[in-house]
mmCIF file of the N, C-alpha and C atoms, coordinates in Angstrom:
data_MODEL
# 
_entry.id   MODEL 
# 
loop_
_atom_site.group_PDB 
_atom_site.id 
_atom_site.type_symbol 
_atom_site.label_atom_id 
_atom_site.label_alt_id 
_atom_site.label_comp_id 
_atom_site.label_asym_id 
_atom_site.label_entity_id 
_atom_site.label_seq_id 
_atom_site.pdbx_PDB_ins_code 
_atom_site.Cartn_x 
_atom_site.Cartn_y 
_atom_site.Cartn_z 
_atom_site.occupancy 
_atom_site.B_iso_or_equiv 
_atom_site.pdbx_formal_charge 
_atom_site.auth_seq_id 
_atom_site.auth_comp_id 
_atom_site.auth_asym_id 
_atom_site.auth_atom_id 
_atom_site.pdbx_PDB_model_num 
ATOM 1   N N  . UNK A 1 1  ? 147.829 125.615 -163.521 1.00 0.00 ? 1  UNK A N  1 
ATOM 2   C CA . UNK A 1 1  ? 148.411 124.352 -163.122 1.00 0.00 ? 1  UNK A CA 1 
ATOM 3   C C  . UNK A 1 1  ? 147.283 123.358 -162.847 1.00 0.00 ? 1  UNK A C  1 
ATOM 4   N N  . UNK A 1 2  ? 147.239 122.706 -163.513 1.00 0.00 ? 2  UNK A N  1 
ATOM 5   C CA . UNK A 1 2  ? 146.660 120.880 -163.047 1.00 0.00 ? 2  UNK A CA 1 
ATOM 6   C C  . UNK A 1 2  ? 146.722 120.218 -162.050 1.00 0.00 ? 2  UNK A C  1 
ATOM 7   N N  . UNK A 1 3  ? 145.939 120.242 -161.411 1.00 0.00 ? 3  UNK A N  1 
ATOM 8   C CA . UNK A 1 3  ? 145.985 119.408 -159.982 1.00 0.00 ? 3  UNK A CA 1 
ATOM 9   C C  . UNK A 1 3  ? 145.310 118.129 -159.946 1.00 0.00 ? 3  UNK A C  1 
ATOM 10  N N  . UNK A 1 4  ? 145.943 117.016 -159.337 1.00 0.00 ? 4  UNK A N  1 
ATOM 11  C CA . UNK A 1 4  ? 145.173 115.920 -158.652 1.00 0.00 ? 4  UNK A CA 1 
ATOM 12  C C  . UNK A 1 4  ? 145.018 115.841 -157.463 1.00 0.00 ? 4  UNK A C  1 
ATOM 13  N N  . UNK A 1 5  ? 144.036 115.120 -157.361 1.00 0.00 ? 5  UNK A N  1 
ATOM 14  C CA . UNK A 1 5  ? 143.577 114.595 -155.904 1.00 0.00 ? 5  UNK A CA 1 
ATOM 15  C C  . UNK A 1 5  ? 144.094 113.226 -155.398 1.00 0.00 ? 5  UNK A C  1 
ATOM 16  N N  . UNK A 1 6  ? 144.649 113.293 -154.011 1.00 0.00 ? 6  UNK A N  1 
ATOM 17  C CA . UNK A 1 6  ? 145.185 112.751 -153.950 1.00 0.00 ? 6  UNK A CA 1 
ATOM 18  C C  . UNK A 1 6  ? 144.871 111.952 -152.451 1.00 0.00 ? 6  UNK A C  1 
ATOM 19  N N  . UNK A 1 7  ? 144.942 110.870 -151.964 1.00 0.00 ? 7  UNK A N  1 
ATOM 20  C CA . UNK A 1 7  ? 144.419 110.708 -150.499 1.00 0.00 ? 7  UNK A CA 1 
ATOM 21  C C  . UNK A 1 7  ? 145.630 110.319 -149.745 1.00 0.00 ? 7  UNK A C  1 
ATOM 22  N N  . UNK A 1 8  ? 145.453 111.218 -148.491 1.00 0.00 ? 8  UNK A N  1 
ATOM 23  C CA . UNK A 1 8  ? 146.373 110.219 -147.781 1.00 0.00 ? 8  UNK A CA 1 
ATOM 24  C C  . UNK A 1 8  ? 146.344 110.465 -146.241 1.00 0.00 ? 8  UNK A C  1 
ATOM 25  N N  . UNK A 1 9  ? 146.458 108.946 -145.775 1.00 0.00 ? 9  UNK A N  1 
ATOM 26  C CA . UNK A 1 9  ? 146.420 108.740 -144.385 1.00 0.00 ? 9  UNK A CA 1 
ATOM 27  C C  . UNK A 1 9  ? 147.834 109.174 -143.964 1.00 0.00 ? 9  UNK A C  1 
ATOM 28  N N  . UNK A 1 10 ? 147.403 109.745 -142.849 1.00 0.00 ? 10 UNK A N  1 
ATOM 29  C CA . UNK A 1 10 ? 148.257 110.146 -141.277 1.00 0.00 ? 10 UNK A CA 1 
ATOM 30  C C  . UNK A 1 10 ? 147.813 109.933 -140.048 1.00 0.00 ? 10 UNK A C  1 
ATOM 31  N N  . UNK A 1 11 ? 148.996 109.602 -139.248 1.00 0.00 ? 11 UNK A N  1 
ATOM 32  C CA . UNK A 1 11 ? 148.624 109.439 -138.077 1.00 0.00 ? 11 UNK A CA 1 
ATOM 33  C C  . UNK A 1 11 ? 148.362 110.426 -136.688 1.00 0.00 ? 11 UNK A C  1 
ATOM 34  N N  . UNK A 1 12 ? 147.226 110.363 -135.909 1.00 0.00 ? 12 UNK A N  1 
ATOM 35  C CA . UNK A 1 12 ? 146.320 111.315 -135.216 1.00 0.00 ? 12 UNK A CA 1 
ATOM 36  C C  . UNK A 1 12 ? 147.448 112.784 -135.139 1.00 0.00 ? 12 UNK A C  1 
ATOM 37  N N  . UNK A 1 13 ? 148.687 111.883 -134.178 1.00 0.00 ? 13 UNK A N  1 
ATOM 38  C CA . UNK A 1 13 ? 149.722 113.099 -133.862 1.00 0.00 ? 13 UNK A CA 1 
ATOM 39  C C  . UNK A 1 13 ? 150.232 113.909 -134.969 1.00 0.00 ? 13 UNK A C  1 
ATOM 40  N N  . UNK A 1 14 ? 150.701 113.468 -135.969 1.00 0.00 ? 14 UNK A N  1 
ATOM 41  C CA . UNK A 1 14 ? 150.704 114.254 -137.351 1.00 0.00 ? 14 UNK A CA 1 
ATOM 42  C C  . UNK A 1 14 ? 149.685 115.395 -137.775 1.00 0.00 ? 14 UNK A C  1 
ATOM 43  N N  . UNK A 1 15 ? 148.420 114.364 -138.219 1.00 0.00 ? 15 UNK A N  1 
ATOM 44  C CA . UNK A 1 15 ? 147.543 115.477 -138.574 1.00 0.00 ? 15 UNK A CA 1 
ATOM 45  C C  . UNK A 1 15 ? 147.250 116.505 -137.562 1.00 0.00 ? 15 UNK A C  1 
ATOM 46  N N  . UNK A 1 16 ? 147.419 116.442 -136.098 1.00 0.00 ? 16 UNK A N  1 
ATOM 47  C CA . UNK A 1 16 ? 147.077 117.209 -135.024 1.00 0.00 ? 16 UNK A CA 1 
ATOM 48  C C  . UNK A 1 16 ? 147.827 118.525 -135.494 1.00 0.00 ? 16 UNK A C  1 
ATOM 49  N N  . UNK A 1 17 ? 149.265 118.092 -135.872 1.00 0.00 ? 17 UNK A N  1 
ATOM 50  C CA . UNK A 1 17 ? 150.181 119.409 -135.859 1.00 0.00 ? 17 UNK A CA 1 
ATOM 51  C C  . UNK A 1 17 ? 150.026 119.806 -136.772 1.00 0.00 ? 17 UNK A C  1 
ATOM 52  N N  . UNK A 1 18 ? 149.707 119.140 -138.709 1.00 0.00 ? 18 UNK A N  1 
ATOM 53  C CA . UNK A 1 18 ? 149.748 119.987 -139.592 1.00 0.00 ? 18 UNK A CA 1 
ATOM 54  C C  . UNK A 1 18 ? 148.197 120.932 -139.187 1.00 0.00 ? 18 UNK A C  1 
ATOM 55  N N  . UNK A 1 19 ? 147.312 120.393 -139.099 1.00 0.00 ? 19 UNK A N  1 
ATOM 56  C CA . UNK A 1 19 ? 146.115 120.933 -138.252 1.00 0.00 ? 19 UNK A CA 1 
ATOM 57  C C  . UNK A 1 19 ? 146.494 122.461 -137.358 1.00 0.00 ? 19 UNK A C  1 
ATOM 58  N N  . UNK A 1 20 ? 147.171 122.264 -136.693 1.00 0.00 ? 20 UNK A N  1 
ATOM 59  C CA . UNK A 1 20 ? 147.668 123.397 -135.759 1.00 0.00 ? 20 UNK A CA 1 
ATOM 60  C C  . UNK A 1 20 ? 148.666 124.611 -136.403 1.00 0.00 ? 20 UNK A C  1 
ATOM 61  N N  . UNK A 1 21 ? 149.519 123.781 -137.470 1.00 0.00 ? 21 UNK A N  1 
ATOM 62  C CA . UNK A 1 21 ? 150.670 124.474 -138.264 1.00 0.00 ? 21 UNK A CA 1 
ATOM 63  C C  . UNK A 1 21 ? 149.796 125.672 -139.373 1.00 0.00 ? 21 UNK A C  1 
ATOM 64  N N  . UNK A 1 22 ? 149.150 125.106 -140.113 1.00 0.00 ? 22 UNK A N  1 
ATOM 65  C CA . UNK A 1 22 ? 148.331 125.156 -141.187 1.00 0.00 ? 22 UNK A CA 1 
ATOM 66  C C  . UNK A 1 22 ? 147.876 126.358 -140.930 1.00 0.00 ? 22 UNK A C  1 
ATOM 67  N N  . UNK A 1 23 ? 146.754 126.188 -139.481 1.00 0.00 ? 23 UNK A N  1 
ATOM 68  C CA . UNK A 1 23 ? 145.897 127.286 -139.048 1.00 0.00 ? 23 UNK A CA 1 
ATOM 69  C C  . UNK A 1 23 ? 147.178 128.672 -138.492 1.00 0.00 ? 23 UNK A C  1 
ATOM 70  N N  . UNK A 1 24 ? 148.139 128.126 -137.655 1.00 0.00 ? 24 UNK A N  1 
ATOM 71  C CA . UNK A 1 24 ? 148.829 129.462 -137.528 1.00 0.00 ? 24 UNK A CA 1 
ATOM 72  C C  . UNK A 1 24 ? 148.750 130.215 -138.380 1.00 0.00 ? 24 UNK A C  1 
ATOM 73  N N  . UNK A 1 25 ? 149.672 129.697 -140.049 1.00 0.00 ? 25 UNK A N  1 
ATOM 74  C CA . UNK A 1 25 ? 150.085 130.320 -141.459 1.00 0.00 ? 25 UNK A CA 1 
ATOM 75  C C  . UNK A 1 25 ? 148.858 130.776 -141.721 1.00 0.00 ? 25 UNK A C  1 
ATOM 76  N N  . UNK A 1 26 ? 147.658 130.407 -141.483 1.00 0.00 ? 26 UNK A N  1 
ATOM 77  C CA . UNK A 1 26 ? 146.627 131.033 -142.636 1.00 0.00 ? 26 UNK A CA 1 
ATOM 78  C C  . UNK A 1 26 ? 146.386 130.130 -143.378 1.00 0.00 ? 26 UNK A C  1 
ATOM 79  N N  . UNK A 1 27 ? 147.089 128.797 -143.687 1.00 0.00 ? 27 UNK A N  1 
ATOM 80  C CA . UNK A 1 27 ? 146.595 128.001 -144.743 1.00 0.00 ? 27 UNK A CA 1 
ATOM 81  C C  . UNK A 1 27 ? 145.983 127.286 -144.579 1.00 0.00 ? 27 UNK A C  1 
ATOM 82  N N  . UNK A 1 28 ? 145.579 126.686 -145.943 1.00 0.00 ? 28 UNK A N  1 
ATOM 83  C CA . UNK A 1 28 ? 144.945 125.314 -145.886 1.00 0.00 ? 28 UNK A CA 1 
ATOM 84  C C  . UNK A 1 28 ? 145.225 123.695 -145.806 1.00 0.00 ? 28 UNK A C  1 
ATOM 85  N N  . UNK A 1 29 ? 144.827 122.950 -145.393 1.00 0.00 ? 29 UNK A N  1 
ATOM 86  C CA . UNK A 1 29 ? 145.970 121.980 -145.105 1.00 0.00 ? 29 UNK A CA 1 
ATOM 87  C C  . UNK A 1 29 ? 146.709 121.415 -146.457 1.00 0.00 ? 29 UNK A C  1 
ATOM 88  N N  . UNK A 1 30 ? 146.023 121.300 -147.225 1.00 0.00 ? 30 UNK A N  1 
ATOM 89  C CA . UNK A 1 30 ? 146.277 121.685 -148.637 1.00 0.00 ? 30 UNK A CA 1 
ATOM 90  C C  . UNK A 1 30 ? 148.043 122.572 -149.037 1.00 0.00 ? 30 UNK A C  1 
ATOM 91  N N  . UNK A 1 31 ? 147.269 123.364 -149.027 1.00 0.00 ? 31 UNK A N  1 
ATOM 92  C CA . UNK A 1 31 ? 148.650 124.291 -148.881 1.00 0.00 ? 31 UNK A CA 1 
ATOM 93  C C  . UNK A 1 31 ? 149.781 124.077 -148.335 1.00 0.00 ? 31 UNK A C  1 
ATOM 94  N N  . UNK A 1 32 ? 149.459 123.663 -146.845 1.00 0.00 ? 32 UNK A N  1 
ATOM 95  C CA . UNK A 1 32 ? 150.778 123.525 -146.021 1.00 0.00 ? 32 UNK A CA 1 
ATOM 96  C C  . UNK A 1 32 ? 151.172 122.534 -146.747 1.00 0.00 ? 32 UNK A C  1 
ATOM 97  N N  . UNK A 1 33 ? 150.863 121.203 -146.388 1.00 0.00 ? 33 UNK A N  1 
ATOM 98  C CA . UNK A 1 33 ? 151.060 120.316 -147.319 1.00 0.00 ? 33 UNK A CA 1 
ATOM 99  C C  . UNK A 1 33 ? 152.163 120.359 -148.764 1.00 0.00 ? 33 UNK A C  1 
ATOM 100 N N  . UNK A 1 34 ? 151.509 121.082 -149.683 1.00 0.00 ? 34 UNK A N  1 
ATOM 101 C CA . UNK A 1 34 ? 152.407 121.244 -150.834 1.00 0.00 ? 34 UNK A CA 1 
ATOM 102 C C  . UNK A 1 34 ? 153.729 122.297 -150.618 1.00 0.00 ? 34 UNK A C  1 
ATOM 103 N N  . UNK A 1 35 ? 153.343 123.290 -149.265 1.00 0.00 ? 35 UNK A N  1 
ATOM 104 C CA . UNK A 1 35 ? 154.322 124.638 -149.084 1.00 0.00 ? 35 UNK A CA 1 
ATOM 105 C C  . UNK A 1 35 ? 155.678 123.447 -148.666 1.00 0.00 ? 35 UNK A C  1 
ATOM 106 N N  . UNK A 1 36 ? 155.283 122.320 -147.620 1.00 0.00 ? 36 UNK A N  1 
ATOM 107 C CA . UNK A 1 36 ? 156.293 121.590 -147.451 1.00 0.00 ? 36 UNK A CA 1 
ATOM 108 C C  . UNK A 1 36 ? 156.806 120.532 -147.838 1.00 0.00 ? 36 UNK A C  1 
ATOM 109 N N  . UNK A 1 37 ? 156.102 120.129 -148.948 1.00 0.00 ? 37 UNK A N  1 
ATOM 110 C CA . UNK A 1 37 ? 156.444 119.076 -149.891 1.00 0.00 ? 37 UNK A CA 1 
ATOM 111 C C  . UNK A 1 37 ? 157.782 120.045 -151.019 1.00 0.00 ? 37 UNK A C  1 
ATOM 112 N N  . UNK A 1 38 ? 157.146 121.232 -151.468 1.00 0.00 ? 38 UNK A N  1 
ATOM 113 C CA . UNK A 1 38 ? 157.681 122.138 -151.989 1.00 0.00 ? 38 UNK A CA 1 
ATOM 114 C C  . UNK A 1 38 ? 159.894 122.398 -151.866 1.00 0.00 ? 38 UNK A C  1 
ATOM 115 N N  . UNK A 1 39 ? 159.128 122.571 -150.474 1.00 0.00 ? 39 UNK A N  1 
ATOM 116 C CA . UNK A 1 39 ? 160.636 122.931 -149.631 1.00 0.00 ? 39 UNK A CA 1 
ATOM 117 C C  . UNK A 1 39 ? 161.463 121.848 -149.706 1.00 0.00 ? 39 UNK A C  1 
ATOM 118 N N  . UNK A 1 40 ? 160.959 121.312 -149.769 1.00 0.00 ? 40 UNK A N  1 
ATOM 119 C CA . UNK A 1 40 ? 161.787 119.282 -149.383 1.00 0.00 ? 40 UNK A CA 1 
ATOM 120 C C  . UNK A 1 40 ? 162.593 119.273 -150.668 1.00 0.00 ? 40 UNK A C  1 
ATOM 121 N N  . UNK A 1 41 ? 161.668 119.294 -152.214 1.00 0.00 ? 41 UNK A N  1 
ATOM 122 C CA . UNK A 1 41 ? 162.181 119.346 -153.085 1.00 0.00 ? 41 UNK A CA 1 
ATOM 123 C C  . UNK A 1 41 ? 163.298 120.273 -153.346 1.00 0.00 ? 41 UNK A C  1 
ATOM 124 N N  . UNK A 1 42 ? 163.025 121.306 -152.948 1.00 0.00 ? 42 UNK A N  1 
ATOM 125 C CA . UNK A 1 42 ? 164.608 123.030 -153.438 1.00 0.00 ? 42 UNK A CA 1 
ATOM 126 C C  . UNK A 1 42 ? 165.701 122.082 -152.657 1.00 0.00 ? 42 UNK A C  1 
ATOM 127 N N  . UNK A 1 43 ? 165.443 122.185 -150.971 1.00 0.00 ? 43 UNK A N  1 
ATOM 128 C CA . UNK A 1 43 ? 166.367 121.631 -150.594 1.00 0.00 ? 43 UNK A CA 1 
ATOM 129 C C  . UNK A 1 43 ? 166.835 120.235 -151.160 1.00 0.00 ? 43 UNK A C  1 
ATOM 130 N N  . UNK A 1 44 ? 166.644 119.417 -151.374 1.00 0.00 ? 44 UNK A N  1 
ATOM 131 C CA . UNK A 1 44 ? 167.083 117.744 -152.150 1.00 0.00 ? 44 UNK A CA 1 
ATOM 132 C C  . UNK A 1 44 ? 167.729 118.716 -153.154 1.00 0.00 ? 44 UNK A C  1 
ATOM 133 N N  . UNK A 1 45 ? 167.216 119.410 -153.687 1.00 0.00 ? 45 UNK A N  1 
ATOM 134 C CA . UNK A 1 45 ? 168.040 119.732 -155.415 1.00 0.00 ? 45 UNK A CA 1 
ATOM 135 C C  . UNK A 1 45 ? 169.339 120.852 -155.267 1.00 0.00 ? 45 UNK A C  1 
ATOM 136 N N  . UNK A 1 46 ? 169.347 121.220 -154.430 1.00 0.00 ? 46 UNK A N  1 
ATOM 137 C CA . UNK A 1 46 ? 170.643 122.082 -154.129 1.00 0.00 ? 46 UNK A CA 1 
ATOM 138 C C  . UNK A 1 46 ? 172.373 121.352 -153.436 1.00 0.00 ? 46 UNK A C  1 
# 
């Protein structure tokens, strides 16, 4: 799969939690990121 790079601002309290979320799972913020961009999409399409 092909990836871009992509930038994007958040605000302190946000990044604090994906920051905090991320590290629980093991991931990268990266990851979380797409794991819940991911989810957003199944759910919308069902």
């Amino acid at each position: 799969m092909i990836k871009k790079r992509i930038a994007v601002s958040l605000p302190d309290k946000t990044l604090n939690y994906l920051e905090k979320i991320s590290k629980e799972k093991g991931l990268t913020k990266s990851a979380m990121i797409i794991f819940l961009i991911e989810d957003y999409f199944r759910k919308e399409l069902e």
